[in-house]
C-alpha positions in Angstrom: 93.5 146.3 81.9 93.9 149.1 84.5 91.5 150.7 82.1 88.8 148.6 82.5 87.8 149.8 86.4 85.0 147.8 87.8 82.4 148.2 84.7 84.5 145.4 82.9 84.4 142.0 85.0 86.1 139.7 82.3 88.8 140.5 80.6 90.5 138.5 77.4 94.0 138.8 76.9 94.4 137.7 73.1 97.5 137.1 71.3 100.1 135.0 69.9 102.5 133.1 72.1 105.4 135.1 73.2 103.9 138.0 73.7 104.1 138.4 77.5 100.1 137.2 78.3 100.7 135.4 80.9 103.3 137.7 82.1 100.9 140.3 82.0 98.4 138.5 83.9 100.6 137.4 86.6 101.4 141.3 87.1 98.1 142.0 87.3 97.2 139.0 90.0 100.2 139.6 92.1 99.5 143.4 92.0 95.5 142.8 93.3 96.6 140.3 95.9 99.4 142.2 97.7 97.2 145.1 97.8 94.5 143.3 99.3 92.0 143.7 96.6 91.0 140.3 96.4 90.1 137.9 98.8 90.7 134.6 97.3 93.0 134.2 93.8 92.6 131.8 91.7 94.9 130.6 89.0 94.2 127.9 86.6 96.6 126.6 83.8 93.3 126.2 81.6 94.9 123.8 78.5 92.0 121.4 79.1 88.6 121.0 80.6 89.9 118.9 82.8 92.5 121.2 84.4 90.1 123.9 84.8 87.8 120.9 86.9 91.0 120.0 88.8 91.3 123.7 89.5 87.9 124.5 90.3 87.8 121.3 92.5 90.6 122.8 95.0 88.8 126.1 95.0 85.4 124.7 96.2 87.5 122.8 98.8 89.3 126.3 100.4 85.9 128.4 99.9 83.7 124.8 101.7 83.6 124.4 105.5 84.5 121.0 106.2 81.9 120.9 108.9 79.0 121.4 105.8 77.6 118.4 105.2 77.5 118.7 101.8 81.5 118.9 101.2 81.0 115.2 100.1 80.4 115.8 96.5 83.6 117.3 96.3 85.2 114.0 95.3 83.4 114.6 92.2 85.1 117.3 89.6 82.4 118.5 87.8 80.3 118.5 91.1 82.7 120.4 92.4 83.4 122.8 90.1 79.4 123.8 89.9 79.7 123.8 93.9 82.9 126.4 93.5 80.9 128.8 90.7 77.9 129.0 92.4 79.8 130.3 95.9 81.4 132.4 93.0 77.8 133.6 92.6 76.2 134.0 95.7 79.7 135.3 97.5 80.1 138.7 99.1 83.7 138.5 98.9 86.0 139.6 96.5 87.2 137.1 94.2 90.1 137.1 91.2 89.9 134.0 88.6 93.1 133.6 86.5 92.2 131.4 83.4 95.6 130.9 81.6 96.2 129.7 78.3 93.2 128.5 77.2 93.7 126.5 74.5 90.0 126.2 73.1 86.9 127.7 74.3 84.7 124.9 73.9 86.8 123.3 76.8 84.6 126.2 79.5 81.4 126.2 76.9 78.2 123.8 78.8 77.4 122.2 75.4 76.9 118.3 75.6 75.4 118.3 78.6 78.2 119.3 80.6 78.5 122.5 83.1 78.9 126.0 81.8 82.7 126.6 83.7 82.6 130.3 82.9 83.1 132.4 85.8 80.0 134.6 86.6 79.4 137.9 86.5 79.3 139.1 89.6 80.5 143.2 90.9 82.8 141.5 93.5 84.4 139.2 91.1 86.8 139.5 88.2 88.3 137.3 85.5 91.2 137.4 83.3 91.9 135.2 80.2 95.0 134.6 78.3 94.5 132.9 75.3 95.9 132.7 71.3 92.5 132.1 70.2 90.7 135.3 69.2 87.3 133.8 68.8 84.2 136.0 69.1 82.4 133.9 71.1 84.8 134.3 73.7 82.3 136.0 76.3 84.3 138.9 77.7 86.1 142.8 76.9 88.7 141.3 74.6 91.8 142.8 74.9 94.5 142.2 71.7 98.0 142.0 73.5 99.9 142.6 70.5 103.6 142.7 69.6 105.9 145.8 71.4 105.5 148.8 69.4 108.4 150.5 67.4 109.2 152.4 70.1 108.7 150.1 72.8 110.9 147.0 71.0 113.5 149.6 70.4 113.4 151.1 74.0 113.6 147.1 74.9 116.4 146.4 73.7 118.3 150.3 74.4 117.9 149.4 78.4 119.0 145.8 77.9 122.3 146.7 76.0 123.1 150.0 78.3 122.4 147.7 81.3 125.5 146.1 80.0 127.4 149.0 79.3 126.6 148.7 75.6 125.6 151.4 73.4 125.1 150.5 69.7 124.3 152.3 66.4 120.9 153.5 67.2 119.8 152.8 63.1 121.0 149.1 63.7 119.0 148.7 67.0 116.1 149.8 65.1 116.4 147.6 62.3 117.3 145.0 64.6 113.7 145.3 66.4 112.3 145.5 63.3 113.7 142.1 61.6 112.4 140.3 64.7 109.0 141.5 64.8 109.4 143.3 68.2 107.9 139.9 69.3 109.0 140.0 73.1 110.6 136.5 73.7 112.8 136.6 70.5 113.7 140.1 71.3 114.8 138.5 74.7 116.7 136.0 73.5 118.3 138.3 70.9 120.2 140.2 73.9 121.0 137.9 75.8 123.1 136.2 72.5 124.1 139.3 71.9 125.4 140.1 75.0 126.8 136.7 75.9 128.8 136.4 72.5 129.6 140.3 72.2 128.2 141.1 69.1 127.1 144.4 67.9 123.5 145.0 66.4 125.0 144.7 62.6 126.7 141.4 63.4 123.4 140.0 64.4 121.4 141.0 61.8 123.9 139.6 59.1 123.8 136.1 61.1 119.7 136.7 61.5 119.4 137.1 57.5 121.2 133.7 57.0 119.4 131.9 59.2 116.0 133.0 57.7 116.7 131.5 54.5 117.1 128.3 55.4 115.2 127.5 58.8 111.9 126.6 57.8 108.7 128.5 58.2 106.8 127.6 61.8 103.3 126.0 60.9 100.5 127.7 62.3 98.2 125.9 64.8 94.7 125.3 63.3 93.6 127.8 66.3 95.4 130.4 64.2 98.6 132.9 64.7 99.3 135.9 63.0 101.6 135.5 59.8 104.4 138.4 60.0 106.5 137.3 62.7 106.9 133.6 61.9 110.1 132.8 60.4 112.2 135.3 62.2 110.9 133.8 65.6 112.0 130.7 63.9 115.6 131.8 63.0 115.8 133.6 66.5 115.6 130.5 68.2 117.7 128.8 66.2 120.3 131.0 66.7 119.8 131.1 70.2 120.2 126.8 70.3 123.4 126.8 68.4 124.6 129.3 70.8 123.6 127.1 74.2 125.1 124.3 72.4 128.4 125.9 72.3 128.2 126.9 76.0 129.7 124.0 78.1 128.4 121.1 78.5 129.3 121.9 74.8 127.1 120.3 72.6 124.2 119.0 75.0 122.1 121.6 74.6 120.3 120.9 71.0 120.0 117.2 72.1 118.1 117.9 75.3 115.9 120.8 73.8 114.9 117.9 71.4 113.6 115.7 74.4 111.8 118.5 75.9 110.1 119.5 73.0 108.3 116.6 72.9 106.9 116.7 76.6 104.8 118.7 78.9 105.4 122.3 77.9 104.1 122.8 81.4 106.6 121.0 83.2 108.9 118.1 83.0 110.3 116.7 86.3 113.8 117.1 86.5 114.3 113.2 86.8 113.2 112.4 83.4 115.7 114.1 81.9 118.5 113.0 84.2 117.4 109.2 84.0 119.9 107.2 82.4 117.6 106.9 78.8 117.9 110.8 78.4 121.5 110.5 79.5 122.4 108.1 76.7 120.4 110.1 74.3 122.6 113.0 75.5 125.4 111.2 74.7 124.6 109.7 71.3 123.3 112.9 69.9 125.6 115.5 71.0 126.6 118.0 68.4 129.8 117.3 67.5 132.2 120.0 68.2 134.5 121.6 65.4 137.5 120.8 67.1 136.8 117.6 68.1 138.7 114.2 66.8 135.4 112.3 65.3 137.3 109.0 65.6 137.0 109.4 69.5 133.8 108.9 71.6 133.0 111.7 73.6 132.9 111.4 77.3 129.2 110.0 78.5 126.7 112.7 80.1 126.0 113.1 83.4 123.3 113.8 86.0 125.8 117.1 86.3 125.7 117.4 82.7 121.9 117.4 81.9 121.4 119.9 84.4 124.0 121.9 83.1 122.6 121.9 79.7 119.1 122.9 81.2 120.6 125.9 82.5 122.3 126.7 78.9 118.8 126.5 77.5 117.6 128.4 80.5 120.2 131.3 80.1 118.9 131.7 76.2 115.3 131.8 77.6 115.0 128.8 75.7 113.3 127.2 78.9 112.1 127.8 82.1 114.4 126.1 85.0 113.6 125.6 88.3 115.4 123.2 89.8 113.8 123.8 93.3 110.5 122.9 91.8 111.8 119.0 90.7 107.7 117.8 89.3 108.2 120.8 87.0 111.8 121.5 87.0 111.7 122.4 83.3 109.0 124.4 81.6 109.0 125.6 78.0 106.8 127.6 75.0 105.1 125.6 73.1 105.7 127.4 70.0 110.0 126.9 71.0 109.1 123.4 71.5 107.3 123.5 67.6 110.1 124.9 66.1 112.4 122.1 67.5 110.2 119.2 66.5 109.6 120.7 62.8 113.6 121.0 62.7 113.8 117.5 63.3 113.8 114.8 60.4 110.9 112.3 61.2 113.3 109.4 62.2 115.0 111.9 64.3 112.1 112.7 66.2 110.7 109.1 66.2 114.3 108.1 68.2 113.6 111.1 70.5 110.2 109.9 71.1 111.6 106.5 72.3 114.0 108.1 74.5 111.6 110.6 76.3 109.5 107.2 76.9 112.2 105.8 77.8 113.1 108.2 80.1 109.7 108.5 81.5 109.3 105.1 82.4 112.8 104.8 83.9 111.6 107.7 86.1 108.4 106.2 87.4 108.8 104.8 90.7 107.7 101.4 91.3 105.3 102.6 94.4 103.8 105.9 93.6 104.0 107.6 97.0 103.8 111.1 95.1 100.9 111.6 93.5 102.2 114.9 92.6 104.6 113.4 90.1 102.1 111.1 89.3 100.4 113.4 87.2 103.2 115.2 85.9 104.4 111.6 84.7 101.1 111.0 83.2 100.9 114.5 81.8 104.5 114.4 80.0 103.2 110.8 78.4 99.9 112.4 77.4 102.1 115.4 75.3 104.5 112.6 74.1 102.0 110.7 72.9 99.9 113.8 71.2 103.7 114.9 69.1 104.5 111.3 68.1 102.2 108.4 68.6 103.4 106.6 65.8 106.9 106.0 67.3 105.3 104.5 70.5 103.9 101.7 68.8 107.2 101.0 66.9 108.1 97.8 67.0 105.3 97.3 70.2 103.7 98.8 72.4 106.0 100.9 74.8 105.5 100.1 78.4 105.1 103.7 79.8 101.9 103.4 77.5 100.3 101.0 79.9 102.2 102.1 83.3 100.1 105.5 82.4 97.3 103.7 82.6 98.2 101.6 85.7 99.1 104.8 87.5 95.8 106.3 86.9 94.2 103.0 88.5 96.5 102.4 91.7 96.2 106.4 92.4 92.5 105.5 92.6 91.0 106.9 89.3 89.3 103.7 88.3 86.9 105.4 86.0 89.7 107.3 84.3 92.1 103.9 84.2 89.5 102.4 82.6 88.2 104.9 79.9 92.3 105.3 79.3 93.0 101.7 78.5 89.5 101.6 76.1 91.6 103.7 74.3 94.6 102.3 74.4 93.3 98.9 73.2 91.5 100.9 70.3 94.9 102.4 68.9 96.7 98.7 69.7 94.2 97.3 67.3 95.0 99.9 64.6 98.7 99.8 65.2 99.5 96.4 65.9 96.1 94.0 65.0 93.9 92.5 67.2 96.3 89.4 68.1 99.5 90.9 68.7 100.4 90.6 72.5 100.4 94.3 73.3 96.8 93.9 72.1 96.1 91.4 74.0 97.6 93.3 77.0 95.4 96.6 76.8 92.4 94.0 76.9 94.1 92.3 80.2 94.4 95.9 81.4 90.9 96.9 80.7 89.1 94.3 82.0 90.8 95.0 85.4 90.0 98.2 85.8 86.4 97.5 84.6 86.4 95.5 87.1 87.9 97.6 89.6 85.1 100.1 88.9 82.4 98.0 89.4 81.4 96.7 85.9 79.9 93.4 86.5 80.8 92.4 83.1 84.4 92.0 83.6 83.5 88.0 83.6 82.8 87.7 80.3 85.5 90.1 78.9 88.0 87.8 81.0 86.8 84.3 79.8 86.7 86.1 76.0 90.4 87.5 76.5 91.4 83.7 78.0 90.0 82.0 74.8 92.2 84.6 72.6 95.1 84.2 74.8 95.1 80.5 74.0 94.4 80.5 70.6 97.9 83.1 69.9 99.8 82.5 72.7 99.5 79.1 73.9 98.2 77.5 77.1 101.7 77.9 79.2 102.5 81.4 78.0 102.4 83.8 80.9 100.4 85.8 79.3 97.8 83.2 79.0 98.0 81.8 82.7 97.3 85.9 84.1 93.8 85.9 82.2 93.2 82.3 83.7 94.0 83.8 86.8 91.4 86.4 86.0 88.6 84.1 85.1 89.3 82.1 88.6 88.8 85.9 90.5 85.9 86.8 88.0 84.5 83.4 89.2 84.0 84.5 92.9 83.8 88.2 92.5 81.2 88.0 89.6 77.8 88.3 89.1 76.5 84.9 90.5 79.9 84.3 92.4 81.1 81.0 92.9 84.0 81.3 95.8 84.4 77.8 95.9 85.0 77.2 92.1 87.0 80.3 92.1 89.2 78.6 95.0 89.5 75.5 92.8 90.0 77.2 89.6 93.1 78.8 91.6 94.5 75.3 92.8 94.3 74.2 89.2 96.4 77.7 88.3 99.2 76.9 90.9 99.9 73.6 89.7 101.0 75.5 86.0 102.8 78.2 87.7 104.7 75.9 89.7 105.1 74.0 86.8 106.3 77.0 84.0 107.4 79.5 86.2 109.0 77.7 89.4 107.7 78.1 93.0 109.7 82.0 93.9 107.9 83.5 90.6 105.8 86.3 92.0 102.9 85.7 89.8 103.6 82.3 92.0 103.2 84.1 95.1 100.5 85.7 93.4 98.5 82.7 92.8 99.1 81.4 96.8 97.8 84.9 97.5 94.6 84.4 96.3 93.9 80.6 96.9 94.0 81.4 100.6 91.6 84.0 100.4 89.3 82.3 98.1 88.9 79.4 100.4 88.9 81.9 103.6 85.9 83.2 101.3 84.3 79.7 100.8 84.5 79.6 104.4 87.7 78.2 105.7 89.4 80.5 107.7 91.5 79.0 109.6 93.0 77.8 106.7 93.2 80.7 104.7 94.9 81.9 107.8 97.2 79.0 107.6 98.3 79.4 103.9 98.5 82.9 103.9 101.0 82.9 107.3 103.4 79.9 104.8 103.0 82.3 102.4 104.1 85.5 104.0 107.2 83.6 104.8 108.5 82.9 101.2 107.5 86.8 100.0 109.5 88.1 102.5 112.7 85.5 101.4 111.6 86.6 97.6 110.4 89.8 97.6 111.7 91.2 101.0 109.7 93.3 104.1 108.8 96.4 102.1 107.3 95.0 98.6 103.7 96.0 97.9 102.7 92.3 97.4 104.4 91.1 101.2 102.7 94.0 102.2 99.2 92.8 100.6 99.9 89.6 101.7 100.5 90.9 105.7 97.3 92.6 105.1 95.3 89.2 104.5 96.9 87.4 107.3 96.0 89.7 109.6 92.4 89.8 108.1 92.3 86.0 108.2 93.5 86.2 111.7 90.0 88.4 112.7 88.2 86.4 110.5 89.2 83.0 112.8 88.1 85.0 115.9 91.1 86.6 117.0 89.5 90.0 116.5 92.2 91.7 119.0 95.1 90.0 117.4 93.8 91.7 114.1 93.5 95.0 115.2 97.5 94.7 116.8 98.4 93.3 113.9 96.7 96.1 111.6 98.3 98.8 113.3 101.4 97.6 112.9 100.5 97.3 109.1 99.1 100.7 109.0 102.6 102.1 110.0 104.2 100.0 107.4 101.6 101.0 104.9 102.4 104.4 105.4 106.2 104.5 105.4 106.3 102.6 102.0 103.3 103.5 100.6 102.7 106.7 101.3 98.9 108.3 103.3 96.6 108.5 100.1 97.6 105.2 98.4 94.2 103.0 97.9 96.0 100.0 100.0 97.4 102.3 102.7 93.5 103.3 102.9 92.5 99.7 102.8 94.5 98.9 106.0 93.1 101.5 108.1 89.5 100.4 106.8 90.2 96.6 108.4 92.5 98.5 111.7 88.7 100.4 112.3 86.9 97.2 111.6 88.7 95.1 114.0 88.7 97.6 116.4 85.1 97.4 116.6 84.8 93.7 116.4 87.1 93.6 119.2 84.4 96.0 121.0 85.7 99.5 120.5 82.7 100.7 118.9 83.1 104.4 119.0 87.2 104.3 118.6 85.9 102.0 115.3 83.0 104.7 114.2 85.4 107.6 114.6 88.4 105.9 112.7 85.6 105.6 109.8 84.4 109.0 109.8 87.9 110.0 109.6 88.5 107.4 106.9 85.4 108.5 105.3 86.9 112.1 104.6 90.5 110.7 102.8 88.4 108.5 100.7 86.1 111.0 99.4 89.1 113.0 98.6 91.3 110.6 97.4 88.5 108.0 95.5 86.0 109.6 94.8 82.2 109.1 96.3 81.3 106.2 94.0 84.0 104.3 94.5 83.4 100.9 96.1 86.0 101.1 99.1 84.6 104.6 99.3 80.7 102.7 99.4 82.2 99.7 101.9 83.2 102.8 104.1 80.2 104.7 104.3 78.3 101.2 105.1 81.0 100.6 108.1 80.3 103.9 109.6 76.9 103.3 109.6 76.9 100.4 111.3 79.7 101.3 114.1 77.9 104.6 114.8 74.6 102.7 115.1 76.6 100.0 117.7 78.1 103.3 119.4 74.8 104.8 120.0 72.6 101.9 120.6 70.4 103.1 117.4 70.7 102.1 113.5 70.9 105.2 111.4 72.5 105.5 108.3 74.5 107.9 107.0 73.8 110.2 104.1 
């Protein structure tokens, strides 16, 4: 790499997985930074387009004034990401773009009418790729990063032992290097079982032989890996697992290498694997200890014992643990976690798989304040999902399945909750048929966020979901009264709405809730909700005011001060309360709402930003016009970032600011 001076601006680091790549790159990063050869670094975990978008995007957001006024198509990835490569372009500063791990090439290819994400090439800029592929499209100085050499696997593993105080038969250490490939990790992991059981070189091998007889060959990705190394990688590792099982927690280890191999190789959060699901796994499949009475139940794992195991796994560089970094506490090879899942007998992984989803929805918090573990959650279901589908849909659909989806929606990625849930409904129909209720669900769930993203013709994909829902389920199933209650919101917030027949078709609702599921159900509450604001809508505010204010009192008795929905619910009476001329009282009672909105909800949540829309509204309306068009310009910015530009809060906002700055100044101008 040093090598390649300034004539070579790309550079391709090629090989198979374990051979130090990244490693390498990260050397060669941190060594260009803290001599101050670069002026902005760049590192993007490039497994998917996406990721390199989401990468991009923060880039353009460092390298953009926020004073330009064209930082608003940040929102947008693939807007941003053409804004980031063209400052890459026209720059006079130096700039270093890490592109790790990509898994395909295509993902950074402009084919299909989507942007060419290839770094330029530019004499102030330089890019580094680490990649198994070896394709020669890959447009860059490719660089093969190969196993150690003779010399250098044996010179390896000479410092590692003497470190120790160990000096072995110099023949054995070479034939030692030589049965394990001199691939890196499982050199690596060699010496430190070596070391750890006291072993010599001889020993090992003997062991090493055995294991390669019968641990089966690891299948090559279709992207393609070199041959030679395959199986001894394969019996390293095992090794190295029956070794961290024997370490205390004895017999955890093996268990919780099986959940993590079928999660995010790029991090796990340390909850999953402490929730109480992984725990019981833990404790049903530990690896029965040789000295151990089988007739009596080993003691249950713990939150102490999980962690423990991680750091076993950790110690044979099985994994990667950082328990300081708790969204990614655990990260791991892909190729260790392919060795684990091909060890596994299908109904062995399948009852992994439904623990790990298990564990992941036990770990999802009810209100996503973190939108950092957001995505790791939704990134650890996606892997999950990719190793063993199958066993999600076994007998049903698991839940964490649509809280995925749900997450992606409530975070504010409408377009992406809604393209999620087309396909979930598409694998429900091949799993489970059109009519089973998990079916039915992924419908319920698409329609939603069709319509949260604007799609007028969410109406007639609710009233076609209601007819099914009463054909298999019945009229009083819950299932069946939520899509009614869709067809009544459809019915005023439709093409050709009709708020008053949407506030009927709501007081028809209640009378069944009441009726099958009692007056403290919260789909109850829910139903209340949204009679009062319908007939606010059709023009009763006083009473929607009225109903919402009775209302608020039985959701704090049910549901208590901090739940989303007495939140929600807060939020309308307030608005109601503006809406019967009180505009002052509203903006009091918004602020107080705001505060609340924060504390439970967290800054960048779509109903925290909702609040502070209605607090700047009814700030104006009670004749702070520039207090109302500043709030919205600050408003503006947080729903850019955290919505998106097409977004209709995002739309309502821009048409708020608009007006107040036009009140402020005496003029009418829009905003562009």
């Amino acid at each position: 790499m040093a090598g390649g001076g300034t004539a070579v601006l790309c550079q391709v680091l090629s090989g198979t997985g374990g051979v130090g790549k990244t490693q390498l790159a990260a050397h060669h990063a941190r060594t260009a930074w803290q001599a101050g050869a670069v002026d902005l670094l760049v590192w993007v975990t490039a497994t998917s387009r996406d990721a390199v978008l989401s990468a991009y995007a923060e880039a353009a957001v460092t390298v953009t004034d926020p004073d330009d006024p064209q930082c608003t198509g940040l929102d947008d990835p693939e807007r941003a990401a053409v804004r980031f490569l063209a400052w890459a372009q026209s720059t006079d500063r130096r700039w270093l773009i890490v592109l790790d791990d990509v898994s395909d090439p295509a993902h950074l290819n402009g084919t299909d009418g989507r942007g060419d994400l290839w770094p330029p090439a530019r004499p102030n800029g330089r890019t580094v790729v680490t990649t198994r592929r070896r394709d020669a499209a890959l447009p860059a100085h490719l660089i093969d990063v190969g196993l150690f050499t003779k010399g250098e696997a044996v010179g390896y593993l000479r410092a590692k032992l003497a470190a120790h105080g160990r000096h072995d038969d110099p023949g054995q250490i070479e034939e030692l290097a030589r049965n394990l490939g001199h691939l890196p990790l499982a050199l690596a992991q060699a010496v430190t079982y070596l070391l750890d059981l006291h072993l010599d070189c001889a020993t090992y091998r003997v062991r090493l032989a055995d294991r390669a007889r019968t641990l089966p060959d690891l299948v090559p990705e279709d992207s393609g890996l070199p041959d030679a190394h395959r199986a001894t990688v394969a019996a390293t590792w095992s090794l190295s697992i029956e070794h961290a099982d024997r370490l205390r927690p004895t017999g955890l280890a093996r268990p919780m290498l099986h959940l993590v191999a079928l999660l995010d190789p790029n991090g796990i959060p340390a909850t999953v694997l402490t929730s109480p699901p992984a725990l019981a796994y833990l404790t049903e499949h530990r690896t029965p200890d040789g000295g151990t009475d089988l007739d009596v139940s080993p003691r249950a794992a713990g939150v102490d014992d999980a962690a423990d195991a991680l750091r076993c796994l950790h110690r044979l560089s099985l994994v990667d643990h950082t328990p300081g970094a708790p969204h990614q506490a655990v990260r791991v090879h892909n190729l260790v976690q392919r060795a684990t899942r091909e060890a596994l007998r299908p109904a062995a992984r399948d009852m992994a798989a439904r623990a790990c989803a298990d564990a992941l929805y036990e770990a999802w918090p009810e209100v996503e304040r973190d939108t950092v573990l957001g995505q790791a959650l939704r990134a650890n279901t996606a892997a999950l999902t990719a190793h063993a589908s199958d066993a999600l849909w076994e007998p049903d659909g698991h839940p964490v399945l649509f809280r995925t989806g749900n997450s992606l929606g409530h975070t504010g990625l409408v377009t992406a909750a809604r393209a999620y849930f087309q396909d979930l409904h598409t694998a429900a129909r091949r799993n489970l048929g059109p009519d089973h209720p998990d079916t039915l669900t992924a419908r319920h769930y698409l329609v939603c966020w069709r319509g949260e993203a604007g799609d007028v013709a969410g109406a007639a994909a609710a009233a076609e979901l209601l007819v099914d829902r009463l054909r298999v389920l019945g009229p009083d199933h819950p299932d069946t009264l939520t899509a009614r209650h869709n067809v009544a919101y459809w019915r005023g917030g439709g093409a050709g709405a009709d708020v008053a027949g949407s506030a009927a078709a709501f007081a028809e609702l209640l009378v069944d809730r009441l009726r099958v599921l009692g007056p403290d159900h919260p789909d109850t509450l829910e139903t209340r909700h949204n009679l009062a604001h319908w007939r606010g809508m059709a023009g009763d505010a006083a009473g929607a005011a009225t109903g919402s204010a009775e209302l608020l009192a039985d959701s704090l008795r049910v549901l208590g001060p901090d739940h989303p929905d007495t939140l929600s619910i807060r939020h309308n009476v307030a608005y109601w309360q503006g809406m019967a001329g009180d505009a002052a009282g509203a903006a009091t009672a918004f602020a107080e709402l705001q505060a609340d909105f924060l504390r439970v909800l967290g800054p960048d949540h779509p109903a925290t930003l909702l609040a502070r829309q209605n607090l700047a509204l009814w700030r104006g309306e009670a004749g702070d016009a520039a207090g109302a068009a500043t709030a919205f310009a600050e408003l503006l910015a947080d729903s850019l970032r955290v919505l998106g530009s097409d977004h209709p809060t995002t739309l309502t906002i821009r048409y708020y600011l608009a007006q107040w700055r036009g009140q402020a100044d005496g003029a009418s101008g829009g905003v562009r």
